[in-house]
C-alpha positions as CSV (number, residue, x, y, z in Angstrom):
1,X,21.9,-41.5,19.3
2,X,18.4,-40.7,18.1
3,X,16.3,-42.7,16.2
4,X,15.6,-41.8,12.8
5,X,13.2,-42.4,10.1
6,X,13.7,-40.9,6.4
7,X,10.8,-39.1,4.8
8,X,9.7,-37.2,1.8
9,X,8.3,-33.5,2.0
10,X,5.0,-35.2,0.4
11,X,4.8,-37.9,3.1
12,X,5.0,-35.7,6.3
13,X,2.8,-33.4,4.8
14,X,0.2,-35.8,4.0
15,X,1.2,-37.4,7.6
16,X,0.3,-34.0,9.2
17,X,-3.2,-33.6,7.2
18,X,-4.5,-36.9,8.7
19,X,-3.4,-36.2,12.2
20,X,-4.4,-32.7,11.9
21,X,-8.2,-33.9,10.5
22,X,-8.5,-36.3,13.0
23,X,-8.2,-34.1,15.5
24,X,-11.0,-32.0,14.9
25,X,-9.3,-29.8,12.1
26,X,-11.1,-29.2,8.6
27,X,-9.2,-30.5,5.6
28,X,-8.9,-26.8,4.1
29,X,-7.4,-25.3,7.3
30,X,-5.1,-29.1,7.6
31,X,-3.1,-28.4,4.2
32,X,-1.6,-25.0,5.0
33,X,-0.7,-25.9,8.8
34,X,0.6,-29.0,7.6
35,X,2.4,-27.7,4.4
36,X,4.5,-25.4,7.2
37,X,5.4,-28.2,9.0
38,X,6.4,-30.0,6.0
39,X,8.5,-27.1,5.3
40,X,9.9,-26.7,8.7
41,X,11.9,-30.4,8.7
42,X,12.6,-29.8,5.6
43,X,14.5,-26.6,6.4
44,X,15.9,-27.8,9.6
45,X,13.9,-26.4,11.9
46,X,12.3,-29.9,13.7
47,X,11.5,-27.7,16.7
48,X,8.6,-26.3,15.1
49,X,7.7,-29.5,12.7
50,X,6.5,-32.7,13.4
51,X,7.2,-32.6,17.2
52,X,5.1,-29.8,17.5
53,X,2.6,-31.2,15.6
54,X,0.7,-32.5,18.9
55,X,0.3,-28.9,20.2
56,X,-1.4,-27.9,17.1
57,X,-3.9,-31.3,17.1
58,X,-4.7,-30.7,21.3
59,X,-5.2,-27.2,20.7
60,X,-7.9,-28.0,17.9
61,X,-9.5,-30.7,20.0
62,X,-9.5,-28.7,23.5
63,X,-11.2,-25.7,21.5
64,X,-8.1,-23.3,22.2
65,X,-8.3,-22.8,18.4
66,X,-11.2,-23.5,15.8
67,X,-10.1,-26.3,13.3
68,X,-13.5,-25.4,11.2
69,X,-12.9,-21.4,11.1
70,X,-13.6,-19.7,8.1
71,X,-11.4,-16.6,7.9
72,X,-13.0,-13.6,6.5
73,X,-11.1,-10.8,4.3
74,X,-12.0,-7.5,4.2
75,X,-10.4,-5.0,1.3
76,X,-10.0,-1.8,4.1
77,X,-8.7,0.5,0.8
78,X,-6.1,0.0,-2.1
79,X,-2.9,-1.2,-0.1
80,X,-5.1,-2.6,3.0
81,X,-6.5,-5.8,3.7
82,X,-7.8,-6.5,6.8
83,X,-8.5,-10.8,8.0
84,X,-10.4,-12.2,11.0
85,X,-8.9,-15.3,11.6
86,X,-12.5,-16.5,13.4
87,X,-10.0,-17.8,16.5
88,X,-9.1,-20.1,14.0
89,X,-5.5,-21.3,12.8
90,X,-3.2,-18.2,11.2
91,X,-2.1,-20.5,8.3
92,X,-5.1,-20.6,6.3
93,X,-6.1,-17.1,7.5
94,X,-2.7,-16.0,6.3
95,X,-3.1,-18.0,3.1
96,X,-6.3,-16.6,2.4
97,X,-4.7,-12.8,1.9
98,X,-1.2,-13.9,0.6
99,X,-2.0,-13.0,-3.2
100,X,-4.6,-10.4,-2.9
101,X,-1.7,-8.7,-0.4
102,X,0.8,-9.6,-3.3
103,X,-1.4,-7.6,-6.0
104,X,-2.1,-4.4,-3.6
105,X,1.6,-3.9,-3.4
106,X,2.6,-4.7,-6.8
107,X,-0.7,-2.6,-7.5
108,X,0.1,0.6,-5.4
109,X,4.1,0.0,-4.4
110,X,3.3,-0.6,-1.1
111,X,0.1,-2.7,1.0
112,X,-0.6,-4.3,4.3
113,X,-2.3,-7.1,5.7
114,X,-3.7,-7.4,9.1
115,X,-4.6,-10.9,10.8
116,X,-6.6,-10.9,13.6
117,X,-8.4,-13.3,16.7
118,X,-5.8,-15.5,15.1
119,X,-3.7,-18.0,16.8
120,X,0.1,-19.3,16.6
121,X,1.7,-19.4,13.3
122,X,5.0,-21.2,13.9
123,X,7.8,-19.8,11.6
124,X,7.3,-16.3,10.0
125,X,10.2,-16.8,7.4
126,X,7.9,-19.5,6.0
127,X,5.3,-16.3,4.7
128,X,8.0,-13.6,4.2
129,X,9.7,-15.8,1.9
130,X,6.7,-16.8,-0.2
131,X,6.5,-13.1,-0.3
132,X,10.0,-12.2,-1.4
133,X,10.1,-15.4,-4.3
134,X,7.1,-13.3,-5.8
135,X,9.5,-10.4,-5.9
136,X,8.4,-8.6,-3.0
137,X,10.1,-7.3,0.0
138,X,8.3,-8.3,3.3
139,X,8.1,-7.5,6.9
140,X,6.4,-9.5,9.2
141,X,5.2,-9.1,13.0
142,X,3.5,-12.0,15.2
143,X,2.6,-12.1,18.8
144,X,2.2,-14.5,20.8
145,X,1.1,-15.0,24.9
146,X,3.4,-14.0,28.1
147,X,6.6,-15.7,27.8
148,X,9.0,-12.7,28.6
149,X,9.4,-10.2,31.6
150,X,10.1,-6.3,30.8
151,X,14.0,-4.8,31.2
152,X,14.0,-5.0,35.1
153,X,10.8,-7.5,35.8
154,X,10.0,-11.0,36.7
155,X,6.6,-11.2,35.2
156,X,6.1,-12.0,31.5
157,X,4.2,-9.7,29.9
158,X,5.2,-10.1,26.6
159,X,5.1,-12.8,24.2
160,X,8.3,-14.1,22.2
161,X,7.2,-11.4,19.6
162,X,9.2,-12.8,16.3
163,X,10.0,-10.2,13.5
164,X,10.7,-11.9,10.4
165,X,11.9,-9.6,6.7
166,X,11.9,-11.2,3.4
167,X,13.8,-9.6,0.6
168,X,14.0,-11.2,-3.0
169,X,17.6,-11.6,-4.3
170,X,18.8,-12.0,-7.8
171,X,19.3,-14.9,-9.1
172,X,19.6,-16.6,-5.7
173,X,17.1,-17.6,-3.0
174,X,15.7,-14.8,-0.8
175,X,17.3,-13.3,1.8
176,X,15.0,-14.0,5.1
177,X,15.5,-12.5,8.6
178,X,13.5,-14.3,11.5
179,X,14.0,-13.6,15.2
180,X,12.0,-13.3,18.3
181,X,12.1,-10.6,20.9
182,X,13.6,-12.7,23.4
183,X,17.0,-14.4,23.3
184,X,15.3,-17.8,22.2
185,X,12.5,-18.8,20.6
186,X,10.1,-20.3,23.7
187,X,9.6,-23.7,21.7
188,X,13.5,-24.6,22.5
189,X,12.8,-24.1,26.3
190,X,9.9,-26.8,25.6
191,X,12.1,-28.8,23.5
192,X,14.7,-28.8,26.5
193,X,12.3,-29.6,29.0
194,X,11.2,-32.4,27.2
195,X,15.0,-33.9,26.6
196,X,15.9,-33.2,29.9
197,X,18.6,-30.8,29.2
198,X,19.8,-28.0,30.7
199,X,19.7,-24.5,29.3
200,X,22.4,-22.4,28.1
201,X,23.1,-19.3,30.0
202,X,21.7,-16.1,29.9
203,X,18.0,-17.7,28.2
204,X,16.3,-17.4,31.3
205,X,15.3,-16.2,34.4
206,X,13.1,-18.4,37.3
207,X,9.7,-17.0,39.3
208,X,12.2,-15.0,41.4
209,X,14.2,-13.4,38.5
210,X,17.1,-14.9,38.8
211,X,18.9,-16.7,35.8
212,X,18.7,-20.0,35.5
213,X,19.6,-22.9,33.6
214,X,16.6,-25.4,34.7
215,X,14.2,-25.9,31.7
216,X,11.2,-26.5,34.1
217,X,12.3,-23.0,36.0
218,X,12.5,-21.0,33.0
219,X,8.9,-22.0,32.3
220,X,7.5,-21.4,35.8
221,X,9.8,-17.9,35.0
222,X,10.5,-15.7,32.0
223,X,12.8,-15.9,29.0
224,X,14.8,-13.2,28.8
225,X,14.4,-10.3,26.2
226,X,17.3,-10.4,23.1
227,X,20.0,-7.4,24.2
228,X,18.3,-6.5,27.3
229,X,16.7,-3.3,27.2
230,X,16.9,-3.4,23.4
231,X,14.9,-6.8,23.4
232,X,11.9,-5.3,25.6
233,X,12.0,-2.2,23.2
234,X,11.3,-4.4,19.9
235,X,8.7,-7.1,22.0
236,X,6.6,-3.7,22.2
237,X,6.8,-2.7,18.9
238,X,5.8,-5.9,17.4
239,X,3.3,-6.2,20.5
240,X,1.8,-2.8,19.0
241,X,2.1,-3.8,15.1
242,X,1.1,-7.6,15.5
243,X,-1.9,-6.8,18.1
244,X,-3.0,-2.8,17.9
245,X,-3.2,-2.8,14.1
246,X,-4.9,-6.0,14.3
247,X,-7.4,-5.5,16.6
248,X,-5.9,-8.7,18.5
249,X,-5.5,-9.3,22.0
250,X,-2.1,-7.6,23.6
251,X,0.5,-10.4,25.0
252,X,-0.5,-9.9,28.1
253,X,-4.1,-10.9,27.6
254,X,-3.8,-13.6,25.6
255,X,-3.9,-17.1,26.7
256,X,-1.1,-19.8,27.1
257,X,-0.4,-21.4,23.7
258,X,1.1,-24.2,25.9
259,X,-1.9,-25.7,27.6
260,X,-5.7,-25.9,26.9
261,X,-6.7,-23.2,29.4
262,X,-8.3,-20.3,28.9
263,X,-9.5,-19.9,25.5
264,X,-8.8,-18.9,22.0
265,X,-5.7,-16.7,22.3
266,X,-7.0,-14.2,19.9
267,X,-3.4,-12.9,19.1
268,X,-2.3,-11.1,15.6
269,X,-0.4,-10.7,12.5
270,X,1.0,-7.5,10.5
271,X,2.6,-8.2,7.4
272,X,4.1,-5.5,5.3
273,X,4.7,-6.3,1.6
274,X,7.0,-3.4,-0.7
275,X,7.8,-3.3,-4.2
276,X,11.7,-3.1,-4.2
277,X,11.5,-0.9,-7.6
278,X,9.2,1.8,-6.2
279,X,11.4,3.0,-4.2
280,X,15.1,1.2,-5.1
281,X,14.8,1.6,-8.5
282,X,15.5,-0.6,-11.5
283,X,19.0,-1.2,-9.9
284,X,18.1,-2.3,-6.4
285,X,18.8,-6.1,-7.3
286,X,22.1,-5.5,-8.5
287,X,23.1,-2.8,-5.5
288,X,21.7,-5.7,-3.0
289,X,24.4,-8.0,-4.6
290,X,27.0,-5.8,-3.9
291,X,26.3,-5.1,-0.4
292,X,25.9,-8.8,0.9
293,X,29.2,-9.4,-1.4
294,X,31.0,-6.8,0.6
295,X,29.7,-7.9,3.8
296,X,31.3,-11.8,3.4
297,X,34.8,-10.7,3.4
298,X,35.7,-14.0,5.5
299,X,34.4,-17.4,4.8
300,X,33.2,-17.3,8.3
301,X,30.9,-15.0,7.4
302,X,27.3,-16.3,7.2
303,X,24.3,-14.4,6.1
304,X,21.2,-14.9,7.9
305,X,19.3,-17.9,6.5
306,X,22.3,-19.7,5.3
307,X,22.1,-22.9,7.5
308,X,18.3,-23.4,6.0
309,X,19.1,-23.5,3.1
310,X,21.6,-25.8,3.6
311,X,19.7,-28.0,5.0
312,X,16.8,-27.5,2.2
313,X,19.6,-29.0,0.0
314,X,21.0,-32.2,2.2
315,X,17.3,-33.0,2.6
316,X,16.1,-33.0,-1.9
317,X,16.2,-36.7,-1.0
318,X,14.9,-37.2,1.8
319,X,14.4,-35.6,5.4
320,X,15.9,-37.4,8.3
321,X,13.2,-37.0,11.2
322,X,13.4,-38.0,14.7
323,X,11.2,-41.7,15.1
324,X,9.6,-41.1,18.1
325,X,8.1,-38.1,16.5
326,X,6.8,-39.7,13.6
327,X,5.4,-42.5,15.8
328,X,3.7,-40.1,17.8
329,X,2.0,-37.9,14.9
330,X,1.2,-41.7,13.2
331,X,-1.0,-42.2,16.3
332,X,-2.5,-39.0,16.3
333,X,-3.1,-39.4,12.3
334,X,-5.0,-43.0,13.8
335,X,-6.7,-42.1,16.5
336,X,-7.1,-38.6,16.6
337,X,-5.7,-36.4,19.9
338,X,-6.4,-38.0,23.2
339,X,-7.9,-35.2,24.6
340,X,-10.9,-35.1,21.7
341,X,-14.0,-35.4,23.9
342,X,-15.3,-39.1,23.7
C-alpha cells in the first residue's frame, strides 16, 4: 500500500511555490502553476499534481520554458485578445487574460483568447471552470508535442490535443468536459512507466505499430487516437484552433515536453468564452437542468465531472497525497532541481 501524507490545499500550494522558485521560476509565474497543482490533488487528479511537479521545475531549470517570462496581452478588437506567452509557462499567461476575456464576452456576447509560444498547461477544466463559476460558457483547446500517430500511422504527429467545455449550472457547480484526442492522457503512460505497470489495452501502439501493453513501448511508440479515425479528426481540429489561431508551433514541431531537448515548445491555447443568455435566453439555466435531469434516468448514470467533485468534497479536510511525492517536491523546494546549472 502507498505511503501517505495528509495535506492542506494551502500547504501544497505553498510547497509548490518554493520548489517552483527554487528552480529558477519567478514568484509571479510560481503562484498560478502552483495554485493548479494545488487544485489538481485536490480534485483527484495526482497525475498531474505534485508528482508532476518535477517536470515543471527541470523544465524551468533546463530552459525548455522561461520561469522569468512576462506575458504580453494584446486587445486584437472587442471580443479578441491575443497573449504571447514569451516561451514562458501558460498559467500566468492564461491568468493574465482570464478577466479581461471574462469582460469581452460579457461585453459583446461572445470573445476569444489566444495564447501563444506558450508551453504545457496541465488540466484545461481547471480555466474552463473558472470561466463557467463567472457565468460563462467556455471552450478550450491546448496542444501539446508528438504523442499520437494519424488513423493508419506509426509516427506521432500529433500531440494529446485536450478539449476541455465549461458551462455554468444553476445552483450547482459547473458542468466541465475535459478530454484529450487520444484514448489517454500521455501523463498516465508516464505514470505507468514509472510504477512499473502494464497498460490496459487498446492505449497504445509500439515503434512498429502494433498495440502494446509495455509502458516503455508505448513511449518509444504512439498513443492511440480516442475512436480511431474520429480521434485523429478532433487532434487536428484542436491542432488548428490551439496552434493556427495562435500563431504557435503545430504538434509536430514542437519539442518533447518530456525531456530537456530541443527547446521551448512554443505550443498554444484557444479559449472561447460565451454568454449563455445571448443566445439561450433568460431560460437557458433552467432548460440545462432539465436536460441533465433527463439524461440520469439510472443511478449509474454519471455526468462528466462527477468523480472530481467528489473527491473536492472527501478532501475539505485534508488531501491524502502519495509520500514519496511530497518528499521529492520538499527537496526540490530545498535545493532547487538537480539539473540547475551549478
Amino acid at each position: 500500500m502507498t505511503d501517505l501524507r495528509t495535506l492542506t490545499f494551502d500547504e501544497i500550494e505553498t510547497l509548490a511555490i518554493k520548489a517552483l522558485t527554487a528552480s529558477n521560476v519567478s514568484a509571479q509565474n510560481a503562484a498560478p502553476v502552483a495554485r493548479s497543482i494545488a487544485a489538481a490533488e485536490r480534485d483527484g487528479q495526482a497525475i498531474v499534481g505534485l508528482s508532476y511537479l518535477p517536470t515543471y521545475c527541470d523544465h524551468a531549470a533546463c530552459g525548455k520554458v522561461d520561469g522569468h517570462a512576462q506575458p504580453r496581452l494584446e486587445m486584437l478588437s472587442a471580443a479578441a485578445l491575443r497573449i504571447d506567452a514569451a516561451t514562458g509557462f501558460a498559467h500566468p499567461a492564461i491568468a493574465l487574460g482570464l478577466q479581461p476575456l471574462v469582460q469581452a464576452a460579457h461585453r459583446c456576447g461572445i470573445a476569444a483568447l489566444s495564447v501563444g509560444n506558450s508551453y504545457a498547461c496541465g488540466s484545461l477544466g481547471y480555466f474552463v471552470e473558472e470561466l463557467a463559476a463567472q457565468g460563462l460558457i467556455a471552450l478550450m483547446a491546448a496542444n501539446a508535442s508528438p504523442s499520437i500517430a494519424p488513423f493508419g500511422g506509426q509516427t506521432p504527429f500529433f500531440g494529446t490535443n485536450p478539449l476541455a467545455f465549461g458551462v455554468p449550472r444553476e445552483g450547482r457547480e459547473p458542468l466541465v468536459i475535459d478530454q484529450s484526442s487520444s484514448v489517454v492522457a500521455k501523463v498516465a503512460v508516464i505514470d505507468a512507466y514509472n510504477r512499473g505497470v502494464a497498460l490496459p489495452d487498446g492505449w497504445a501502439i509500439d515503434a512498429n505499430g502494433m498495440p502494446t501493453n509495455d509502458a516503455a513501448a508505448a513511449m518509444e511508440g504512439s498513443l492511440l487516437p480516442i475512436g480511431g479515425y474520429k480521434g485523429f479528426g478532433l487532434a487536428l481540429m484542436v491542432d488548428i484552433l490551439a496552434a493556427g489561431l495562435t500563431r504557435s508551433h503545430w504538434s509536430f514541431e514542437a519539442s518533447s515536453f518530456g525531456d530537456c531537448e530541443g527547446g521551448p515548445p512554443r505550443t498554444g491555447q484557444l479559449i472561447v468564452a460565451i454568454d449563455p443568455t445571448l443566445l439561450g435566453g433568460n431560460d437557458f439555466a433552467g432548460r440545462l437542468e432539465e436536460m441533465l435531469s433527463a439524461s440520469q434516468q439510472t443511478p449509474a448514470v454519471r455526468l462528466p465531472g462527477d468523480r472530481r467533485l467528489e473527491a473536492r468534497k472527501r478532501h475539505k479536510a485534508g488531501i491524502a497525497v502519495a509520500a514519496a511525492a511530497v518528499e521529492t517536491v520538499e527537496r526540490y523546494a530545498r535545493e532547487g532541481s538537480p539539473i540547475l546549472p551549478s
